[in-house]
PyMOL Python script that loads the backbone (N, CA, C, O; Angstrom):
from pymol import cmd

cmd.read_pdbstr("""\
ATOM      1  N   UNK A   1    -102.298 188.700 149.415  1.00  0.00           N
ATOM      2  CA  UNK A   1    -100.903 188.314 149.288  1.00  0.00           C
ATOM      3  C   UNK A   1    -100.816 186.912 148.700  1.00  0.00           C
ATOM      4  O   UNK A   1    -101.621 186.065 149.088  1.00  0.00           O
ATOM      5  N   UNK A   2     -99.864 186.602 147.763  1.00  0.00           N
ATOM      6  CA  UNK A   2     -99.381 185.375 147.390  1.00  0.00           C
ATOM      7  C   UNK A   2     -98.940 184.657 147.965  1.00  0.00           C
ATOM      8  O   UNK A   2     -98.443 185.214 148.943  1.00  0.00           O
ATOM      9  N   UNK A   3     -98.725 183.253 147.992  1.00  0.00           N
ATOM     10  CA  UNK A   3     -97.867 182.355 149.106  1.00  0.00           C
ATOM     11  C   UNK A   3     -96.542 182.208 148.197  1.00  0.00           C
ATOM     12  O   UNK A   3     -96.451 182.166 146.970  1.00  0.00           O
ATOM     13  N   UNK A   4     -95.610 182.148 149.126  1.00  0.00           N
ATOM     14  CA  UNK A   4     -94.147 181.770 148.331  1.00  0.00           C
ATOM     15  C   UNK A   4     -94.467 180.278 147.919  1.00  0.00           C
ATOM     16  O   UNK A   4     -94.900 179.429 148.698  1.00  0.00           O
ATOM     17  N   UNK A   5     -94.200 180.093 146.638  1.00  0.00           N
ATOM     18  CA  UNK A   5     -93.940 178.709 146.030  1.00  0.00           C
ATOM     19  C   UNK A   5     -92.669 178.228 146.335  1.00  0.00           C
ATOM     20  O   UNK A   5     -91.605 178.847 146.356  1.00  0.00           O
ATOM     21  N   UNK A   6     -92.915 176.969 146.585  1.00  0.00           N
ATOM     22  CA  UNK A   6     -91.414 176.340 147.102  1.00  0.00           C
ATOM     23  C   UNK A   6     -91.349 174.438 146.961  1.00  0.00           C
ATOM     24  O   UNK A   6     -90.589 173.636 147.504  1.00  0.00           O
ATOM     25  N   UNK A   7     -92.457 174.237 146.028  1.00  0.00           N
ATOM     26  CA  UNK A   7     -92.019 172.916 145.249  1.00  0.00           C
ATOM     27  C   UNK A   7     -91.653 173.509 143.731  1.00  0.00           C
ATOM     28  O   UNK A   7     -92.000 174.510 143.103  1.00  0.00           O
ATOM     29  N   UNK A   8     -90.802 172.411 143.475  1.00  0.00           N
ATOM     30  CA  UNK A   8     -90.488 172.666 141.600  1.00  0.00           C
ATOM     31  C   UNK A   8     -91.667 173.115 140.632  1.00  0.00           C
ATOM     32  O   UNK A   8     -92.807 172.735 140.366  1.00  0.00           O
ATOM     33  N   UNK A   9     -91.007 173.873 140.340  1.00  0.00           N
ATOM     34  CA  UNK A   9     -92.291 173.793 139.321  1.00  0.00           C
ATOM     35  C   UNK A   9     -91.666 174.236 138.099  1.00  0.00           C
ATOM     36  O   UNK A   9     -92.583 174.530 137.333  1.00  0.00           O
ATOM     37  N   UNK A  10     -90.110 174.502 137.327  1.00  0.00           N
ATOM     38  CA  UNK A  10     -89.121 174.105 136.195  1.00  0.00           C
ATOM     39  C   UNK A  10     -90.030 173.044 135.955  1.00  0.00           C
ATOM     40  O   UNK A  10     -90.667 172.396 136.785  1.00  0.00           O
ATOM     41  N   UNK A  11     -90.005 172.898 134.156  1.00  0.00           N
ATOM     42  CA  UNK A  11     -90.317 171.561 133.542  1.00  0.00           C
ATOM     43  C   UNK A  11     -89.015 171.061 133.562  1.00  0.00           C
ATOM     44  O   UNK A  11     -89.296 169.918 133.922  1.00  0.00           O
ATOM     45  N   UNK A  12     -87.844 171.058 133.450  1.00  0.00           N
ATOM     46  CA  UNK A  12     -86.003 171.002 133.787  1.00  0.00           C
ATOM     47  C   UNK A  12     -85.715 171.714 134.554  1.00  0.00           C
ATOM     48  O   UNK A  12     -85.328 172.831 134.212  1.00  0.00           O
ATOM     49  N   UNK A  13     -85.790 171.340 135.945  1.00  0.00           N
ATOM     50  CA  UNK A  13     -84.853 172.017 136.773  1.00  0.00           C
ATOM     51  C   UNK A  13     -83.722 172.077 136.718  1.00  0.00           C
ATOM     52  O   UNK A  13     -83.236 173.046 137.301  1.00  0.00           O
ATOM     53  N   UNK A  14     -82.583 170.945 135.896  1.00  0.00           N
ATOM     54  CA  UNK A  14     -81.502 170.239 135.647  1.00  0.00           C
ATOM     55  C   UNK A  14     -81.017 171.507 134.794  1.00  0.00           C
ATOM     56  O   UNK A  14     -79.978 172.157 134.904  1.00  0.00           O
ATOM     57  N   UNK A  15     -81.879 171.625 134.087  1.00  0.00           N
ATOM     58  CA  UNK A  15     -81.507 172.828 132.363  1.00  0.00           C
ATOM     59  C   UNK A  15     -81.666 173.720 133.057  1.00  0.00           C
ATOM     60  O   UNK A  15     -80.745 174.465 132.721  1.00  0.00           O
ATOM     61  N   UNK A  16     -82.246 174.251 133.893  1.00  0.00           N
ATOM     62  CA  UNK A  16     -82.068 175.613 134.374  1.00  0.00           C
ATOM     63  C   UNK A  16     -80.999 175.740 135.299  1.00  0.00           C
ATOM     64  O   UNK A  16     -80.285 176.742 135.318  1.00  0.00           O
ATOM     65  N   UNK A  17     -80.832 174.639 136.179  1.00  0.00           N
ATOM     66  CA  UNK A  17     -79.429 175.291 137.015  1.00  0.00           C
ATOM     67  C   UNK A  17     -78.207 174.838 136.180  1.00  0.00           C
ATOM     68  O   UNK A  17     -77.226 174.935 136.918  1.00  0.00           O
ATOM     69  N   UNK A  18     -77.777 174.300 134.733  1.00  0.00           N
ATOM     70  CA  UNK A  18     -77.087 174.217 134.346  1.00  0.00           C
ATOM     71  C   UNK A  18     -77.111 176.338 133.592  1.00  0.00           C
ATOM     72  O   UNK A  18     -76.261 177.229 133.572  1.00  0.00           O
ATOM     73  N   UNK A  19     -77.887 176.285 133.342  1.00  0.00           N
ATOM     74  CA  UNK A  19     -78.411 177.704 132.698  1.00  0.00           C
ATOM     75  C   UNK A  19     -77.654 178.793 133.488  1.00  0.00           C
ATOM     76  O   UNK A  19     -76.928 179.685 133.051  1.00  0.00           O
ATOM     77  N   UNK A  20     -78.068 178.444 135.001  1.00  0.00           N
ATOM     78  CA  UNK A  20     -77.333 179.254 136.084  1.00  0.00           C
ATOM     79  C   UNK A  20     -76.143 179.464 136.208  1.00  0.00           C
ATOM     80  O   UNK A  20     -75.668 180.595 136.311  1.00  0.00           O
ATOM     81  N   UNK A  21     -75.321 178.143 136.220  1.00  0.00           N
ATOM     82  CA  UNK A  21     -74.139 177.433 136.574  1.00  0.00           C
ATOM     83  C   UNK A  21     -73.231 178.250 135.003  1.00  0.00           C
ATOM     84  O   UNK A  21     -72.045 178.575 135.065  1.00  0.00           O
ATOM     85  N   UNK A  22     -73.879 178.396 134.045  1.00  0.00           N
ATOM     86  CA  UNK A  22     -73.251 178.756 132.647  1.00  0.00           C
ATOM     87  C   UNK A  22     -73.120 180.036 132.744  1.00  0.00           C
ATOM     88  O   UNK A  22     -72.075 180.571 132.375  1.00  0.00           O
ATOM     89  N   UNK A  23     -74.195 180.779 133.276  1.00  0.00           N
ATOM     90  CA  UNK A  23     -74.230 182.528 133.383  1.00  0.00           C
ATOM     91  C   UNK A  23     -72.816 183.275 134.240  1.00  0.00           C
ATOM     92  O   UNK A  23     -72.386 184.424 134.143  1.00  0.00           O
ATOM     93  N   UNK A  24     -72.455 182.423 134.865  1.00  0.00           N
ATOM     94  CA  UNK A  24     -71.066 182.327 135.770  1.00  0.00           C
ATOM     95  C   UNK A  24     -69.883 182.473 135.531  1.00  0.00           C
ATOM     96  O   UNK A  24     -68.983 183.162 136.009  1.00  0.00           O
ATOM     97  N   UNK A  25     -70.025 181.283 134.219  1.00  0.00           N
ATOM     98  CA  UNK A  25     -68.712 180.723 134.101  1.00  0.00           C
ATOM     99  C   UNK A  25     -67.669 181.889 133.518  1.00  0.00           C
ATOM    100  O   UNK A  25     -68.131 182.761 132.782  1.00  0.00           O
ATOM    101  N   UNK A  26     -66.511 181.885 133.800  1.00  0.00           N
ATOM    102  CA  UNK A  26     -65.380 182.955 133.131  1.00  0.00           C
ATOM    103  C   UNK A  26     -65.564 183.865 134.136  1.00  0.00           C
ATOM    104  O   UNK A  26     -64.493 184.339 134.513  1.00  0.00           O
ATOM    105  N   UNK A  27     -66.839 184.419 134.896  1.00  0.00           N
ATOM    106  CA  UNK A  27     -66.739 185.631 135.437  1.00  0.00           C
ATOM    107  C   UNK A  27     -65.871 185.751 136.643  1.00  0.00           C
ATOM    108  O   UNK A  27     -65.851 184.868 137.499  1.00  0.00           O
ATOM    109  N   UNK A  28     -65.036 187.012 136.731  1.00  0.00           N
ATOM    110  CA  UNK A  28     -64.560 187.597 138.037  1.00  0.00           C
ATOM    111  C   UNK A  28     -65.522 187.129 139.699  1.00  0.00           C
ATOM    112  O   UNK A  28     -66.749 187.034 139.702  1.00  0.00           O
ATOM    113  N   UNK A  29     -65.018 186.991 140.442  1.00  0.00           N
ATOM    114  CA  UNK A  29     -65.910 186.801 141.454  1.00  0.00           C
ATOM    115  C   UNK A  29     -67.004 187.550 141.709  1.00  0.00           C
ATOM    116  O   UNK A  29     -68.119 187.187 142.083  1.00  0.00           O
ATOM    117  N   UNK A  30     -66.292 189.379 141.310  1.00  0.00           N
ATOM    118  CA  UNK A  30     -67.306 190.668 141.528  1.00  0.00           C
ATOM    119  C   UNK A  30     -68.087 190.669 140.567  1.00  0.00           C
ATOM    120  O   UNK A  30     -69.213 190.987 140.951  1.00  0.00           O
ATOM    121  N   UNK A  31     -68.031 190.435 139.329  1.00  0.00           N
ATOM    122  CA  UNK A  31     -69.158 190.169 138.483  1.00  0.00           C
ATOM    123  C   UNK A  31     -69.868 189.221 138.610  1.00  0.00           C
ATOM    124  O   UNK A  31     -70.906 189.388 137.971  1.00  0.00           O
ATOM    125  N   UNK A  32     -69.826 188.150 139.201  1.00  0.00           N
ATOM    126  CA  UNK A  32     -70.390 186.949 139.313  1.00  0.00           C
ATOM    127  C   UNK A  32     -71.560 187.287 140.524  1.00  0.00           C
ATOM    128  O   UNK A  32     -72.624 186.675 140.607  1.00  0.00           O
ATOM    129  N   UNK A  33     -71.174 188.291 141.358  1.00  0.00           N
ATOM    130  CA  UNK A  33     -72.196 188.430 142.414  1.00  0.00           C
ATOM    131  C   UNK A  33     -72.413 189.519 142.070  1.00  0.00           C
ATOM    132  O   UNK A  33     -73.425 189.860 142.684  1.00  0.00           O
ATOM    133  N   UNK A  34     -72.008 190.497 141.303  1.00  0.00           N
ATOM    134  CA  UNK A  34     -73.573 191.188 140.319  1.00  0.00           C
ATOM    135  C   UNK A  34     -74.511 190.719 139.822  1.00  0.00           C
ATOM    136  O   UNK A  34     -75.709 190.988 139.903  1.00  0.00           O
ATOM    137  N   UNK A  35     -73.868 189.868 139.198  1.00  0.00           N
ATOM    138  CA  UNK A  35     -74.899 189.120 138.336  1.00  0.00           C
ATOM    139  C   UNK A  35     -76.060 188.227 139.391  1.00  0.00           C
ATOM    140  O   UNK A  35     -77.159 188.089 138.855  1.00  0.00           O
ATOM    141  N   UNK A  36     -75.981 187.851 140.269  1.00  0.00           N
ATOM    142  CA  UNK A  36     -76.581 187.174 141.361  1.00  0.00           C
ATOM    143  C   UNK A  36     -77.455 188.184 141.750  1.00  0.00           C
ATOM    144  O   UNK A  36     -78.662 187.946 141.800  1.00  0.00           O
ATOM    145  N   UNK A  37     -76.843 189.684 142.136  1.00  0.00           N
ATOM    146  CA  UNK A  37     -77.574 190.695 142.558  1.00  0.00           C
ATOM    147  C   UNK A  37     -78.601 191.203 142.014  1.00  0.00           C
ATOM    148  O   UNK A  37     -79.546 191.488 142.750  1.00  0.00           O
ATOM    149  N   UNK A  38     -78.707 191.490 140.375  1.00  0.00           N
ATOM    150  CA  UNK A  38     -79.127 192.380 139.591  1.00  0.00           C
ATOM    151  C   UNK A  38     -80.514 190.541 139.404  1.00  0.00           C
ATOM    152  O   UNK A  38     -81.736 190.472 139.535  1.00  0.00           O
ATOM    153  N   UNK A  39     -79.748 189.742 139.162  1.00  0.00           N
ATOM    154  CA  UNK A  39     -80.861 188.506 138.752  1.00  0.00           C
ATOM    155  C   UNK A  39     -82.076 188.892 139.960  1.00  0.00           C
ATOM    156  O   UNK A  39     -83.153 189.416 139.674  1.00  0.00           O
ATOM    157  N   UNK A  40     -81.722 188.578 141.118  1.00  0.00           N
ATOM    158  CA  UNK A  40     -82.456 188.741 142.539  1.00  0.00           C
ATOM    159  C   UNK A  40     -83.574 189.556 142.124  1.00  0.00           C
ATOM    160  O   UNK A  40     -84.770 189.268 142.128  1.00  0.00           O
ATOM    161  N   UNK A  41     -82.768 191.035 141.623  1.00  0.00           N
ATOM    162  CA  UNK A  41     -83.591 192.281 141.761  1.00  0.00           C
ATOM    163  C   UNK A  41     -84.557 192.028 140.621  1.00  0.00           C
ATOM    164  O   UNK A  41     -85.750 192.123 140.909  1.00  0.00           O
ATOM    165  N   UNK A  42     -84.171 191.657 139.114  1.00  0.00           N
ATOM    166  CA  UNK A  42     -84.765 191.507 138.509  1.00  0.00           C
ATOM    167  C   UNK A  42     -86.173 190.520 138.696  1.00  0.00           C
ATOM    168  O   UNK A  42     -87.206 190.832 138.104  1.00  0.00           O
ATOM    169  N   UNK A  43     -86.111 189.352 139.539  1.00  0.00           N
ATOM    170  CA  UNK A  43     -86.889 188.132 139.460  1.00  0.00           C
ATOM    171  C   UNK A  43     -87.630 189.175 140.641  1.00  0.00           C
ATOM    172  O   UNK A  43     -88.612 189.776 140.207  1.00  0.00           O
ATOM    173  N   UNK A  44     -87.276 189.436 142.017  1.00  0.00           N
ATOM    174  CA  UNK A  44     -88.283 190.212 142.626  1.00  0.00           C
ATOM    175  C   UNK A  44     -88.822 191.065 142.210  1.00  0.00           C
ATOM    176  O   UNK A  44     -89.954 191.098 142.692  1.00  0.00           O
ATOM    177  N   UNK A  45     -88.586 192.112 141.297  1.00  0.00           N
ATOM    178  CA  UNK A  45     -89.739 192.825 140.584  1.00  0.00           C
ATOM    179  C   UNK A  45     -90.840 192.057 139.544  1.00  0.00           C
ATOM    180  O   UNK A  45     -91.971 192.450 139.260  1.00  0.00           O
ATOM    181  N   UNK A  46     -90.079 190.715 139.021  1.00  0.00           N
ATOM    182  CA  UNK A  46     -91.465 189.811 138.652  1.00  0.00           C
ATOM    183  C   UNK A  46     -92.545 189.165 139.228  1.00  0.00           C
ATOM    184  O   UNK A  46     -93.665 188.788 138.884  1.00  0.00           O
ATOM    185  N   UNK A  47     -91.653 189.157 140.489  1.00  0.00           N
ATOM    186  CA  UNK A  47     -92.692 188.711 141.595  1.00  0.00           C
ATOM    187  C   UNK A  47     -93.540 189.469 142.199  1.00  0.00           C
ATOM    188  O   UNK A  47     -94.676 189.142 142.543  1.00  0.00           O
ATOM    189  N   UNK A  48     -93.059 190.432 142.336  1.00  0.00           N
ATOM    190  CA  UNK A  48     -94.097 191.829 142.606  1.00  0.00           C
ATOM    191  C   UNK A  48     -94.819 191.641 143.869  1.00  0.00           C
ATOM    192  O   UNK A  48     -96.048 191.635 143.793  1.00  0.00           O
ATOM    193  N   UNK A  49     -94.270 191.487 145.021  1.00  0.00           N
ATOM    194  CA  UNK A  49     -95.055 190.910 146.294  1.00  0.00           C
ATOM    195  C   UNK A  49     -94.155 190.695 147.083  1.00  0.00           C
ATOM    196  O   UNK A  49     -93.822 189.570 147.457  1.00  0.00           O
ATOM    197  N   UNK A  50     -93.475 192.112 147.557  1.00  0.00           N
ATOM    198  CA  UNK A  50     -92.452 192.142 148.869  1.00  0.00           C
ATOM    199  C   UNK A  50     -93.045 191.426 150.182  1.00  0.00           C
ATOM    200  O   UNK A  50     -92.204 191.430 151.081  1.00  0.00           O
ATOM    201  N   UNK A  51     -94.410 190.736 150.591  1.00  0.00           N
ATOM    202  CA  UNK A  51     -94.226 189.687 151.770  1.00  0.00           C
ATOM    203  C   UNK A  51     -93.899 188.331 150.972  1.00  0.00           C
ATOM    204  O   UNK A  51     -93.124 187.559 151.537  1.00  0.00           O
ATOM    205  N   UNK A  52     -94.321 188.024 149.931  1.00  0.00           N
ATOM    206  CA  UNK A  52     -93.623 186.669 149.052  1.00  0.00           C
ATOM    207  C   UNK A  52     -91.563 186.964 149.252  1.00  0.00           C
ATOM    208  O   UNK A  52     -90.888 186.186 149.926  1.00  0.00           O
ATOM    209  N   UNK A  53     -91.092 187.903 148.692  1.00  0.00           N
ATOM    210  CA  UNK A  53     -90.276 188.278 148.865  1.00  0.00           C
ATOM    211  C   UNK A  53     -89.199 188.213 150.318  1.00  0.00           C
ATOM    212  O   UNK A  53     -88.077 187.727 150.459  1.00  0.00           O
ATOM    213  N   UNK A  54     -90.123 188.942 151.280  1.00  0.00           N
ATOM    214  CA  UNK A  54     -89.535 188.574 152.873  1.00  0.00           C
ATOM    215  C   UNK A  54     -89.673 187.037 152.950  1.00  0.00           C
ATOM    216  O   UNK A  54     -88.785 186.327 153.423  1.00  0.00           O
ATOM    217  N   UNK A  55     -90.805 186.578 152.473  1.00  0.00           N
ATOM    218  CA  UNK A  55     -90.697 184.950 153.091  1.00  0.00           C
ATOM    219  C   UNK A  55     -89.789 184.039 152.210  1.00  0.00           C
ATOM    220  O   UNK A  55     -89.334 183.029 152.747  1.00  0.00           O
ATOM    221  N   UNK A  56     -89.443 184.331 150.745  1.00  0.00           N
ATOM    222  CA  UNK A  56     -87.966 183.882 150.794  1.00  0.00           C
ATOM    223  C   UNK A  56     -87.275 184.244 151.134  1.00  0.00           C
ATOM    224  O   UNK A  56     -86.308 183.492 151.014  1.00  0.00           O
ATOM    225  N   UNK A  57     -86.880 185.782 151.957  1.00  0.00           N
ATOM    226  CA  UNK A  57     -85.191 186.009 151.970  1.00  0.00           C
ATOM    227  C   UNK A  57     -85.488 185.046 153.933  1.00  0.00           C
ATOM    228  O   UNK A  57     -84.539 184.481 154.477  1.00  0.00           O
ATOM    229  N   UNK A  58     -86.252 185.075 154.290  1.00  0.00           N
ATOM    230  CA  UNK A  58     -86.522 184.274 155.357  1.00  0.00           C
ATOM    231  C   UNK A  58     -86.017 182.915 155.485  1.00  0.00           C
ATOM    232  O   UNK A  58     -85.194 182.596 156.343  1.00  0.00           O
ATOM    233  N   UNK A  59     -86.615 181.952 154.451  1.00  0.00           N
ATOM    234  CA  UNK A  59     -86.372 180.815 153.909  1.00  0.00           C
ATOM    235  C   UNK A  59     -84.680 180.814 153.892  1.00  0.00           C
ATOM    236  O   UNK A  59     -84.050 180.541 154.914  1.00  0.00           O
ATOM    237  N   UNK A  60     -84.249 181.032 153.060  1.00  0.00           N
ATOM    238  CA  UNK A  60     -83.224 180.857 152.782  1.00  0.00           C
ATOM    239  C   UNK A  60     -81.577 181.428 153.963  1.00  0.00           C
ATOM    240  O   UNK A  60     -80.413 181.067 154.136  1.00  0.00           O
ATOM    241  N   UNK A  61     -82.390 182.326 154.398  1.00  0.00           N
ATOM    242  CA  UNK A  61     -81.220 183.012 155.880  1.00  0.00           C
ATOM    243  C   UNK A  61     -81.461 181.772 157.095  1.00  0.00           C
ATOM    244  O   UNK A  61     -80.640 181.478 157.964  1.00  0.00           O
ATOM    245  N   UNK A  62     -83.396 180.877 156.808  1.00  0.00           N
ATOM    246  CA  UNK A  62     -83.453 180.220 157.770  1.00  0.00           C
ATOM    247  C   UNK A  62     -82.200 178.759 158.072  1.00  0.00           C
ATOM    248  O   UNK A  62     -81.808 178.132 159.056  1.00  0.00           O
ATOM    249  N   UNK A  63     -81.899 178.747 156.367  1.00  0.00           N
ATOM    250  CA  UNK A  63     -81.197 176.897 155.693  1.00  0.00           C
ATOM    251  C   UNK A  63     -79.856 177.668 155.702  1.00  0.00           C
ATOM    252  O   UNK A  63     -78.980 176.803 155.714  1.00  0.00           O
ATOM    253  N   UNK A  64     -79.286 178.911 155.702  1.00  0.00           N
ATOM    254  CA  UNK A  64     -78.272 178.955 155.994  1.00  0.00           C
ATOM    255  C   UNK A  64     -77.871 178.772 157.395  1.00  0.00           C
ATOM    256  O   UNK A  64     -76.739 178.356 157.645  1.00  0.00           O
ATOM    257  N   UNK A  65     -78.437 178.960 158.025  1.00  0.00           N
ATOM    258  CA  UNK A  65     -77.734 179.601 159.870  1.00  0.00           C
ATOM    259  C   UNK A  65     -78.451 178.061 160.317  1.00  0.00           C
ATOM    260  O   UNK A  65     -78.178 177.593 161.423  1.00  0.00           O
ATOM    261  N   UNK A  66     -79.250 177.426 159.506  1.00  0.00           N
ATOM    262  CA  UNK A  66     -78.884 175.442 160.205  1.00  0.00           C
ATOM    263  C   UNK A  66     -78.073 174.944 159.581  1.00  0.00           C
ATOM    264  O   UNK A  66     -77.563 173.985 160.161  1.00  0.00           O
ATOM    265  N   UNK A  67     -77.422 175.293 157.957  1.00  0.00           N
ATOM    266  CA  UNK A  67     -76.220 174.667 157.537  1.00  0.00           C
ATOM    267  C   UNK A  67     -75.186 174.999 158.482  1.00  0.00           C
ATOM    268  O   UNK A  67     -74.322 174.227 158.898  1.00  0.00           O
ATOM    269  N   UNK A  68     -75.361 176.351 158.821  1.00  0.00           N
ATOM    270  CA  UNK A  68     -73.874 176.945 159.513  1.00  0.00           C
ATOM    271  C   UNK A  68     -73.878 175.903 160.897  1.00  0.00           C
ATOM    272  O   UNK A  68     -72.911 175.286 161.344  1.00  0.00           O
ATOM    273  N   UNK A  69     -75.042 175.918 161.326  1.00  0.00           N
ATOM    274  CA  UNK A  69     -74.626 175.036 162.621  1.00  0.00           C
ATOM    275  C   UNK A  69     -74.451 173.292 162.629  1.00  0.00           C
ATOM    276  O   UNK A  69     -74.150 172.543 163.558  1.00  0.00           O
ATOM    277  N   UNK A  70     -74.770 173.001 161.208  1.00  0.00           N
ATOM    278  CA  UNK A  70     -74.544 171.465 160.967  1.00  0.00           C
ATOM    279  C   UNK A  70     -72.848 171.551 161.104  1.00  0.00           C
ATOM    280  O   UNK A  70     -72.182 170.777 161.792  1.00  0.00           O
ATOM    281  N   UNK A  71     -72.275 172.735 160.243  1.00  0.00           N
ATOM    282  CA  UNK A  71     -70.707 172.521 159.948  1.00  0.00           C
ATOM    283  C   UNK A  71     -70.032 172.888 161.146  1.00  0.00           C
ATOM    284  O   UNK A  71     -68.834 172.615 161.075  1.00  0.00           O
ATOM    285  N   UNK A  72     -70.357 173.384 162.167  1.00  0.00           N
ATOM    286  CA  UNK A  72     -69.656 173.514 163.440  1.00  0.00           C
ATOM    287  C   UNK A  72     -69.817 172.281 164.280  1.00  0.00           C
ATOM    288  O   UNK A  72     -69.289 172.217 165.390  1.00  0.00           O
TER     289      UNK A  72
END
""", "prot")
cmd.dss("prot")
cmd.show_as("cartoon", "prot")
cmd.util.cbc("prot")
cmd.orient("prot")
């Protein structure tokens, strides 16, 4: 198994989440989280390594539910 990478490793991280931030723009809300959806699906089949996979959707459910409890 692979380890999830989780320092930068973009040569522009800046250019890519502007990249992100652009793929967005104009869209309907419901297209906008297709597009989020179908990206997901797409980048996890590049990754090819559903425990890499669990340990980001891990990661990221972990920084939500401590944001959620910073804002309460």
């Amino acid at each position: 198994m692979a380890e999830l990478e989780t320092e930068g490793r973009l040569p522009d991280p800046d250019a890519a989440y502007r990249s992100l931030i652009e793929a967005h723009r104009g869209l309907p809300d419901e297209d906008s989280a297709a597009l989020n959806t179908r990206l997901v699906l797409i980048l996890a089949n590049h990754i090819g390594d559903a425990q890499v996979l669990a340990a980001a959707i891990a990661l990221v459910k972990k920084a939500l539910s401590q944001h959620a409890v910073r804002q309460t």
